[in-house]
C-alpha positions, 0 to 999 in steps of 0.5 A, a space after each residue: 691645325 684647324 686654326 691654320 686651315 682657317 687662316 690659310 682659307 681667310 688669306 686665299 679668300 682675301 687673295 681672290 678678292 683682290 684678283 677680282 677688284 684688280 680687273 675691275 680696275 683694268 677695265 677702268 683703265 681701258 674705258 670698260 668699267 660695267 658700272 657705266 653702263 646704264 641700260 640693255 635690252 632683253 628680248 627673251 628669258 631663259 625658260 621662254 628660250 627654251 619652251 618656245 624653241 621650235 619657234 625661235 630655232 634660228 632667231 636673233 634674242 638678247 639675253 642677260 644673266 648672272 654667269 654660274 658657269 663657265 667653259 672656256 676651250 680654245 676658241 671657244 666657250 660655253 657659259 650657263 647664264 642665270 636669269 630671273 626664270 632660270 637658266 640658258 646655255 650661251 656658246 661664244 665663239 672667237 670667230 663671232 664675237 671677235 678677238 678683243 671681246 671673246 679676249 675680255 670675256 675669258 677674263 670674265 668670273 663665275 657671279 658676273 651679269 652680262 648681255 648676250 645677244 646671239 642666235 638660237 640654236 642646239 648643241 649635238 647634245 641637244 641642249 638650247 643655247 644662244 650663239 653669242 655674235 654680242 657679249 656685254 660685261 653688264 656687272 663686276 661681281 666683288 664676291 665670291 659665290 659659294 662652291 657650285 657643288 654645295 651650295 649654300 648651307 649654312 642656315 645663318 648665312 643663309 637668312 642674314 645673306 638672302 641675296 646669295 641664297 637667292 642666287 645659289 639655291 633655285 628652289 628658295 627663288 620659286 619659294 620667294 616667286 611664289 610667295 609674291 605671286 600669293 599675296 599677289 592673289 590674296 590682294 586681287 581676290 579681297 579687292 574683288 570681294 570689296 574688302 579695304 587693306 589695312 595695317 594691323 599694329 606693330 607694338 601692340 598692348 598684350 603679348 600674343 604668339 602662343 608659346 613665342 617669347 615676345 619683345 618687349 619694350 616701353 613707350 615712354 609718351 604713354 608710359 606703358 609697356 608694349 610688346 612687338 607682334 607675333 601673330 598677325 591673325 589675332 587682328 584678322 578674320 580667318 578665312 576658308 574660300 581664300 585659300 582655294 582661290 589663291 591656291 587655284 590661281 597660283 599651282 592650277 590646284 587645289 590639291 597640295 603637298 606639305 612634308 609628304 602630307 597630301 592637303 585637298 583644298 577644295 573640301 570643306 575645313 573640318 571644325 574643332 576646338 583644340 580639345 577636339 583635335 588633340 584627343 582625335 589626333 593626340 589621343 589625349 582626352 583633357 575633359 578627364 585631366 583633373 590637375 596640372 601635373 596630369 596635364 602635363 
């Protein structure tokens, strides 16, 4: 029975594939094909449209995002459109986009990237929205988005596929943003300390990483054999005012929270050996092990 849950899911999957492609070659044939067109100019993203809304209440903006949902009523839709800093509500009317574009944009799936180029307004729920008078079909999506409701679990889908992931779970792109954003602080904070970036070596002679099984290999002009890094801090110095600085620059704190564990920064680092720590935190006093299988 599973298994023919399996096949009938791979076959419907297959099905939907194929609508898609399908409308990809409808647009071709009427001379709509996305993948021509080469340029769109932005204006606005999406957390800008919304912070700065009592300035921009009225204005013309153009936007373009990746549609994650879609209402279609009628005459009119609403659609939520993703862009590289989040997400903003775009309302297109038949009446003001026209019919044979408002006819196209019904077609339009759930992954696809278009333009938008309308006014600022609110609904009477309240929310900021962008009121189409432009819409762009910019990028066919071929695939299909993991369900809205769900998300993107699986772990091994997940970093083989980091593009979707990216897509579909917001909390990993400010993972990701922040992380540029870090390196982006650590290379302006060195270079005002006139430090020289290097590159630390990739196959290096002694296996390092702890506790890590490393890889090996052979390096047969040398004829030696060689191991892949693990850890990168055996080539580097460890650093302490560093850390404030990047934390500083990048949250506004230097107050920080890792697994509910609140971490203050700006205080000195305590100094320990690792016999230190474990017996402070572990309880363990290895000074009084006298063999292996105590230790243990």
């Amino acid at each position: 029975m599973a298994e023919e849950n399996i096949q009938q899911e791979e076959q419907d999957l297959n099905e939907l594939l194929k609508v898609k492609r399908g409308k990809l070659s409808e647009l071709k044939e009427n001379g709509k094909d996305p993948f021509q067109i080469m340029k769109f100019n932005v204006t606005h993203h999406s957390a800008d449209i919304i912070k700065d809304f009592d300035e921009l209440e009225g204005k013309q903006v153009s936007i373009a995002g990746r549609i994650m949902s879609k209402r279609v009523m009628g005459k009119a839709s609403f659609c939520n459109l993703q862009d590289i800093k989040g997400r903003v509500q775009s309302y297109v009317r038949k009446d003001a986009v026209g019919e044979e574009v408002y006819a196209d944009f019904k077609k339009y799936d759930i992954g696809d990237i278009v333009g938008v180029t309308g006014e600022i307004f609110k609904t009477h729920t309240g929310e900021v929205s962008v009121k189409a008078t432009e819409v762009t079909l910019l990028s066919k999506s071929l695939q299909i988005l993991p369900e809205k409701f769900h998300g993107l679990k699986d772990t091994d889908t997940r970093y083989r596929q980091r593009y979707i992931d990216l897509i579909v779970n917001p909390e990993v792109k400010e993972t990701f943003i922040k992380r540029s954003l870090i390196i982006r602080e650590i290379r302006k904070y060195l270079d005002g300390k006139d430090f020289i970036e290097v590159e630390t070596p990739v196959l290096v002679p002694n296996a390092g990483g702890a506790a890590a099984k490393p890889f090996n290999t052979h390096h047969n002009a040398l004829d030696e054999d060689i191991h892949l890094r693990i850890s990168l801090e055996l080539y580097l110095k460890r650093l302490e005012e560093l850390f404030r600085a990047v934390a500083s620059n990048v949250l506004g704190t230097t107050t920080i929270s890792y697994e509910g564990v609140e971490i203050d920064l700006s205080k000195p680092f305590e100094r320990l050996t690792m016999m230190e720590a474990v017996k402070k935190y572990a309880n363990i006093d290895f000074t009084t092990v006298t063999s292996e299988a105590e230790a243990k």
